[in-house]
C-alpha positions as CSV (number, residue, x, y, z in Angstrom):
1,X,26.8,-47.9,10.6
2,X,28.9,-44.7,10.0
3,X,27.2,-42.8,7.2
4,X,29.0,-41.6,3.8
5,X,30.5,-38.2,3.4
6,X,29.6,-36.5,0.2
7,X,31.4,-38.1,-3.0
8,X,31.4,-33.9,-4.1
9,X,33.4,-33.0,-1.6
10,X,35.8,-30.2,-1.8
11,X,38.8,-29.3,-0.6
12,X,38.6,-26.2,1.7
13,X,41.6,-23.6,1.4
14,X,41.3,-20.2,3.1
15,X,39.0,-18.1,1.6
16,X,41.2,-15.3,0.5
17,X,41.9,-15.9,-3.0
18,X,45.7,-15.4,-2.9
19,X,46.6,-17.6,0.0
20,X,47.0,-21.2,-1.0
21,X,48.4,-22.5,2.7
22,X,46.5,-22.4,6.4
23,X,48.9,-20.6,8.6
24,X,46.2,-21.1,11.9
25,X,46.8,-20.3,15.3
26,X,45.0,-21.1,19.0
27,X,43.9,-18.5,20.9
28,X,42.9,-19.8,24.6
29,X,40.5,-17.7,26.2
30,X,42.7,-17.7,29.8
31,X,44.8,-15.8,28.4
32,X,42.3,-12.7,28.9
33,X,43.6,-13.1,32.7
34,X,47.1,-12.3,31.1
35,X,46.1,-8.7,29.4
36,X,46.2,-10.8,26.4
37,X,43.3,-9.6,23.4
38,X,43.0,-11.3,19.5
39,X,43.3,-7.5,18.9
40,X,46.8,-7.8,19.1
41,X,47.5,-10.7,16.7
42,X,48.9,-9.7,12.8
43,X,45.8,-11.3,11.2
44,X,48.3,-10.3,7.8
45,X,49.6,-13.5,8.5
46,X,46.9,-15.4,10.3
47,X,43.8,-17.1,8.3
48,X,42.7,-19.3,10.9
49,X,42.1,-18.8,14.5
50,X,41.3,-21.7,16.8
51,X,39.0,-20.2,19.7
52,X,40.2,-22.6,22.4
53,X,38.1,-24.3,24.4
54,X,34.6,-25.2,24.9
55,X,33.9,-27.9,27.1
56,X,32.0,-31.3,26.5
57,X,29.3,-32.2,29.1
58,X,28.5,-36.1,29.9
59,X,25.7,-36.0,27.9
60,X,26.7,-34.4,25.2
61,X,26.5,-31.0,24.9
62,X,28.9,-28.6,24.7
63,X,29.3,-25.0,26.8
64,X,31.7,-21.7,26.8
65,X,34.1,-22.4,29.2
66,X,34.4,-19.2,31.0
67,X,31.5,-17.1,30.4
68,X,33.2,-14.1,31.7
69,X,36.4,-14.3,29.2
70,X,34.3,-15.6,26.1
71,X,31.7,-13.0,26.1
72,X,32.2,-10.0,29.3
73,X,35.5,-9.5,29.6
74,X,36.9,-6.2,28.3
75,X,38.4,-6.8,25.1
76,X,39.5,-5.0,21.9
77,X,36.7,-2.3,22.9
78,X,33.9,-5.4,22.8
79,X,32.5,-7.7,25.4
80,X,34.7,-11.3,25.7
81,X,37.8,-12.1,23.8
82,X,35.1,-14.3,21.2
83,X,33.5,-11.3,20.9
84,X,36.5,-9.3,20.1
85,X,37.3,-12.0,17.4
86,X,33.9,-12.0,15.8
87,X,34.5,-8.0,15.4
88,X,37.6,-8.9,13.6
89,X,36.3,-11.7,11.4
90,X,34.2,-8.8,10.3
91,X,37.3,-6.7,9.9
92,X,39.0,-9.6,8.1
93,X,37.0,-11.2,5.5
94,X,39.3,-13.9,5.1
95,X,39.6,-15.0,8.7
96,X,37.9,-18.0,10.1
97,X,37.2,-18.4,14.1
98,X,37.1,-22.1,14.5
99,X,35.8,-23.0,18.5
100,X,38.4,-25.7,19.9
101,X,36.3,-28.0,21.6
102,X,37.8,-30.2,24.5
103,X,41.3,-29.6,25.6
104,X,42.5,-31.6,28.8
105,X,39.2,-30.8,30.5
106,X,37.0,-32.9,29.0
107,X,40.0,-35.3,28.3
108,X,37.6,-37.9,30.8
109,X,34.4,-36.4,28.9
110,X,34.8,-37.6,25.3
111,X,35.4,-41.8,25.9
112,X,31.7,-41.9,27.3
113,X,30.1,-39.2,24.5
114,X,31.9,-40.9,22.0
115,X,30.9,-44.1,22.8
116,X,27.2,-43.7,22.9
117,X,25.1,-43.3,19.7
118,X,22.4,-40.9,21.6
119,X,25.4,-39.0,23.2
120,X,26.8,-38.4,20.0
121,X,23.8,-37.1,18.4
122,X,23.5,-34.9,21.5
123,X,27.8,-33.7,20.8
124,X,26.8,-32.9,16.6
125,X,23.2,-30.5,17.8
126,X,24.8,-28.9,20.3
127,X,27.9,-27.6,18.4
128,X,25.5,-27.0,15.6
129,X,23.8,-24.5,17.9
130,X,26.8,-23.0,19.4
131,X,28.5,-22.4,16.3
132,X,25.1,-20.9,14.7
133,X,24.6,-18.5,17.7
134,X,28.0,-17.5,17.9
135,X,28.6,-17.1,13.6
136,X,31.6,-19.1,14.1
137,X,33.2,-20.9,10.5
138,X,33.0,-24.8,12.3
139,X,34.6,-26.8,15.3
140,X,38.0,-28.2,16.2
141,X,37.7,-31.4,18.2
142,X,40.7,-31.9,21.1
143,X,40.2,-34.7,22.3
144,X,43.6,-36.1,24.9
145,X,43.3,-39.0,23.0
146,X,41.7,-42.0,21.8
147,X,44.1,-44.4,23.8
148,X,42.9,-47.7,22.1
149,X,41.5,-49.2,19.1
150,X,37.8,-49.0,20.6
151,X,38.3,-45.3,21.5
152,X,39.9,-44.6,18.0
153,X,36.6,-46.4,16.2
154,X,34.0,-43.8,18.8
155,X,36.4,-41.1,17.5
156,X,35.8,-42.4,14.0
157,X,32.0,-42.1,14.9
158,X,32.1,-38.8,16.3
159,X,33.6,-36.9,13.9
160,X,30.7,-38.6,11.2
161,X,27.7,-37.8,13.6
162,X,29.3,-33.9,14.1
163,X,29.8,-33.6,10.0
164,X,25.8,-34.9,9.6
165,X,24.9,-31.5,11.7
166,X,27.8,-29.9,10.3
167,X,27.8,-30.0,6.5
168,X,30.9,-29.7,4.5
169,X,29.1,-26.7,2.5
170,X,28.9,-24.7,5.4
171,X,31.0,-25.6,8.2
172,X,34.9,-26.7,9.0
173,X,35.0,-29.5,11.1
174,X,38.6,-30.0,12.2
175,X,40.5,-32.2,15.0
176,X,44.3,-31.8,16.5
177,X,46.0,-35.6,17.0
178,X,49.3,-35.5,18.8
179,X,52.3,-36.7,16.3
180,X,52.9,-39.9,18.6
181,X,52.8,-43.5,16.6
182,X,50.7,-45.3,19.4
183,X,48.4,-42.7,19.6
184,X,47.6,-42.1,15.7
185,X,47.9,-46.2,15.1
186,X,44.6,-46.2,16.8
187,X,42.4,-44.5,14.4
188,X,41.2,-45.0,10.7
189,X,43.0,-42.1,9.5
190,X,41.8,-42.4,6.3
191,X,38.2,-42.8,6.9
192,X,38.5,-40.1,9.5
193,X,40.0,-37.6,7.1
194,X,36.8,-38.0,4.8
195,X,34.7,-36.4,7.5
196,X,37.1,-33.4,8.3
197,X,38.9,-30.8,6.6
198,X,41.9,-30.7,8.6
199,X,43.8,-32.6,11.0
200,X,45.9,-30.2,13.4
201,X,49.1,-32.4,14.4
202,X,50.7,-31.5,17.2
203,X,54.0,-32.3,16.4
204,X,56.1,-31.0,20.0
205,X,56.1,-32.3,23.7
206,X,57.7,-35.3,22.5
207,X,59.8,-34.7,25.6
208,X,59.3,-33.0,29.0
209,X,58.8,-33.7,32.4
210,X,57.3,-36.7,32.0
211,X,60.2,-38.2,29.7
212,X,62.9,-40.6,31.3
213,X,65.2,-38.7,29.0
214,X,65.4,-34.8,27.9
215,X,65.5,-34.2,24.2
216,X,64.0,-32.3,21.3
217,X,60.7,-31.6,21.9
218,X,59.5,-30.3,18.8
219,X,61.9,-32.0,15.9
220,X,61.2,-32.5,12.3
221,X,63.7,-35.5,12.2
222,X,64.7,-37.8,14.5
223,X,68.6,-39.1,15.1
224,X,67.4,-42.5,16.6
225,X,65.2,-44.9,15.4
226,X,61.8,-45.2,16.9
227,X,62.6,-41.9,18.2
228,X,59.1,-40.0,17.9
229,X,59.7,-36.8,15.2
230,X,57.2,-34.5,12.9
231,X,58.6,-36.4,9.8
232,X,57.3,-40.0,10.9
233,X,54.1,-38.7,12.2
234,X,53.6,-36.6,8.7
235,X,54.7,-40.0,6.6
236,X,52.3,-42.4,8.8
237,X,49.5,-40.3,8.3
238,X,49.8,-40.1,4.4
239,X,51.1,-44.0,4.5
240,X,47.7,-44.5,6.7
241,X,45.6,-42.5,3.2
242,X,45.4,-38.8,5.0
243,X,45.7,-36.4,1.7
244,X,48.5,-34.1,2.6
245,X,46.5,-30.7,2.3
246,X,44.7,-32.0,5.2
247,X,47.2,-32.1,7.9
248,X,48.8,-28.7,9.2
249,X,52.3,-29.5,11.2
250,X,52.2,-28.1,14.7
251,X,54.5,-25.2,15.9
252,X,55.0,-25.2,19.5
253,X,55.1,-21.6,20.7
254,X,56.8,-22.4,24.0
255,X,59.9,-24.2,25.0
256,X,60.8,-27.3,27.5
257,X,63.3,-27.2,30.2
258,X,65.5,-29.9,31.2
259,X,68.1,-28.7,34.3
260,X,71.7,-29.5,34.5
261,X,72.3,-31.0,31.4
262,X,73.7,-29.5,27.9
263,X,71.4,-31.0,25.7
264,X,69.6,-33.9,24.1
265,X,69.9,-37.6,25.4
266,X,70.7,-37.1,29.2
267,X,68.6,-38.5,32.3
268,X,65.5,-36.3,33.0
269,X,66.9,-34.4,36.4
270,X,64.1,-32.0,36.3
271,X,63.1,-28.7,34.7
272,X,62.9,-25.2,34.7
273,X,60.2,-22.5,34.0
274,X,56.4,-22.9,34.4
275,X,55.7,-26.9,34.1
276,X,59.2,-27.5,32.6
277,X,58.3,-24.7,29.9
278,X,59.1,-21.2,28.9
279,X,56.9,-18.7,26.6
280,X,58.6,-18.7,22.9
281,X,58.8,-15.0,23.9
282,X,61.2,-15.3,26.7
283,X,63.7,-17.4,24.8
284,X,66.5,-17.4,24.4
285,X,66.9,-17.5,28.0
286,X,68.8,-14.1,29.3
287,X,72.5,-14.9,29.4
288,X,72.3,-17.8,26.6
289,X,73.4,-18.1,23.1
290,X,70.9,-19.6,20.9
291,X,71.3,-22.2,18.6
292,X,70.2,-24.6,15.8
293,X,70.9,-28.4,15.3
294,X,70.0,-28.6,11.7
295,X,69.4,-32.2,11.5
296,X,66.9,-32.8,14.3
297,X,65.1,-29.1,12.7
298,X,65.2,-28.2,16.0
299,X,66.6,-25.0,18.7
300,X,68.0,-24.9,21.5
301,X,69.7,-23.0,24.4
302,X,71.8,-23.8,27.4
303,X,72.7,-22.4,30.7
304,X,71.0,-19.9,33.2
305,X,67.2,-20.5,34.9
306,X,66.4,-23.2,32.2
307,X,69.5,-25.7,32.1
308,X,69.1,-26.9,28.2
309,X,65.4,-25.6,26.7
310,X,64.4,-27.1,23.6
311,X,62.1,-25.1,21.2
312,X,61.6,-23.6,17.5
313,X,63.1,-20.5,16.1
314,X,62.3,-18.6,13.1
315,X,65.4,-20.5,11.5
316,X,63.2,-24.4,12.5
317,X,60.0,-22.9,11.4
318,X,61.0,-21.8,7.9
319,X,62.8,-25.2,7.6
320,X,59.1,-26.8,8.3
321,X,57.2,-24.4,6.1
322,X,59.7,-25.9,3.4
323,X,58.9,-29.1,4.7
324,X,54.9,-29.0,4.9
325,X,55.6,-27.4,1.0
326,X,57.4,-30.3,-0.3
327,X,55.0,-32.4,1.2
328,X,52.3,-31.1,0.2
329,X,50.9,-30.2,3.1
330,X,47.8,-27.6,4.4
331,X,49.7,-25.2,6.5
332,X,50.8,-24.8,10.3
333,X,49.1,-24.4,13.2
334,X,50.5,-22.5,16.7
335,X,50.1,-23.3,19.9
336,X,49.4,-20.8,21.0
337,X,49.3,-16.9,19.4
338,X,49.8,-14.9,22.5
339,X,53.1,-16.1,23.2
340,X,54.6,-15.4,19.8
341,X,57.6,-12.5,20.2
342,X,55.8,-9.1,19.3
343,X,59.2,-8.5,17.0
344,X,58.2,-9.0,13.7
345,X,61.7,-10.7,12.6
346,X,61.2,-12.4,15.9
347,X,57.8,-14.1,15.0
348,X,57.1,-17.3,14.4
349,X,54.0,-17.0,12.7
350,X,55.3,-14.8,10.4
351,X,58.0,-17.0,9.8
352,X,56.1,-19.5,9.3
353,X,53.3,-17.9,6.8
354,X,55.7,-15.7,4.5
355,X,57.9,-19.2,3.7
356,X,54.5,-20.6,3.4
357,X,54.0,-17.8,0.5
358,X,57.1,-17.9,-1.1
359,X,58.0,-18.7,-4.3
């Protein structure tokens, strides 16, 4: 028996007083092997930084990932890129460091935690001391997915054991879902959003390497039916009872690669890049013109090393910062900050959080 949230439960905004939208961004701690530091990031535009990831053990408790990166490394002028960010939180009084638990490392991890009332329990005391130790604001579960009705109901159950060591007057608990149908059809959405504040939906890599077809990996709106798109995934969550200030529409900060074609629709004939993607911040690809297709919400450019690279722009993300306002949304989320361009009018995060703030 799942126990009851508090009836007084509040919404949680950001706590600086004149910012009434998330604008949140992952920061993975491998990227200290890049020369990559949270220094760099424009926490003008930032509120919420998603510390990514800690990993689940089989019994339940949960551990840094990389000792060195999280809490050596040279960073900032501190020790570990988490220590660099709690120096900043500092810094930034309205900045809240959220630790990203799971990722595709535990992906194997959370079916037997979840499943297991003791294991659970173990899960909830263990973030509770890892987020206490580390003055973090809460926890951001990742779990690569509950793939069937029994794994959504343990994922039901695992985000009310964390909330019972994590209370809602003192800690964020959040969660990412991917914006797939058959993934989000198998959890109660709406009694899972009564234990969190915020569900971050990834809403890209709806195509890529592993796609029979290219296409748009990251649209707002789809041109087919049953075609997967942000839109559907944002209207089955709210259908499904999810309030709207609680999900935050996922900006990809990378691009996918499909070779030898021109765009959308065409047989997958392999990709370009790193993994079939590119860093948002080496796109457009040199030698290629850049452009928008306005009714997916979606850009794109053709030709050279990539063939046709799918992605967002600062053009698509102000079009779903309008969106997430209309809707009602909480915000965006990034994935991830590092490879944002360094040109301000470049930026996708700024994009993204001055449309937010507009009037």
């Amino acid at each position: 028996m799942l126990g009851s949230p508090s009836s007084s439960r509040k919404s949680r905004m950001s706590s600086a007083s004149n910012v009434m939208y998330t604008n949140a961004v992952y920061w993975p701690n491998h990227r200290v092997y890049n020369g990559d530091t949270p220094g760099t990031l424009n926490f003008g535009c930032i509120n919420r930084v998603y510390y990514a990831f800690a990993n689940v053990m089989l019994d339940g408790g949960v551990f840094l990932s990389d000792e060195w990166a999280d809490a050596a490394a040279p960073c900032d002028g501190f020790q570990g890129a988490l220590g660099s960010l709690m120096h900043l939180k500092q810094r930034h009084p309205h900045l809240q460091v959220i630790l990203s638990v799971g990722g595709g490392a535990s992906a194997d991890t959370f079916p037997v935690v979840a499943s297991s009332t003791i294991l659970r329990d173990n899960f909830g005391r263990s973030v509770r001391g890892l987020v206490e130790a580390s003055g973090l604001d809460g926890i951001d579960i990742v779990w690569e997915y509950p793939c069937t009705p029994a794994q959504g109901a343990d994922f039901l159950a695992l985000l009310a054991a964390t909330r019972l060591h994590l209370p809602e007057d003192r800690f964020l608990v959040t969660a990412a879902l991917p914006a797939t149908r058959q993934i989000l059809q198998n959890i109660d959405l709406r009694r899972s959003a009564e234990y969190i504040d915020a569900f971050n939906l990834n809403a890209y890599d709806f195509y890529g390497p592993w796609t029979s077809k290219g296409g748009h990996h990251a649209q707002l709106y789809s041109m087919h039916k049953d075609e997967p798109s942000g839109t559907s995934a944002v209207q089955f969550m709210m259908a499904s009872g999810v309030p709207g200030k609680k999900i935050l529409l996922g900006i990809p900060l990378f691009g996918r690669s499909f070779l030898h074609v021109s765009g959308p629709g065409h047989k997958n004939r392999g990709c370009g890049g790193e993994d079939g993607s590119f860093e948002y911040n080496t796109l457009p690809r040199r030698g290629t013109k850049e452009q928008v297709d306005k009714r997916a919400c979606a850009a794109q450019c053709v030709g050279a090393d990539g063939g046709f690279v799918t992605y967002d722009n600062p053009e698509t993300v102000r079009m779903k910062a309008t969106f997430c306002k209309q809707k009602g949304l909480g915000g965006l989320s990034y994935w991830c900050a590092p490879s944002d361009s360094k040109d301000s009018k470049r930026s996708l995060i700024a994009a993204g959080f001055r449309t937010l703030h507009s009037s």
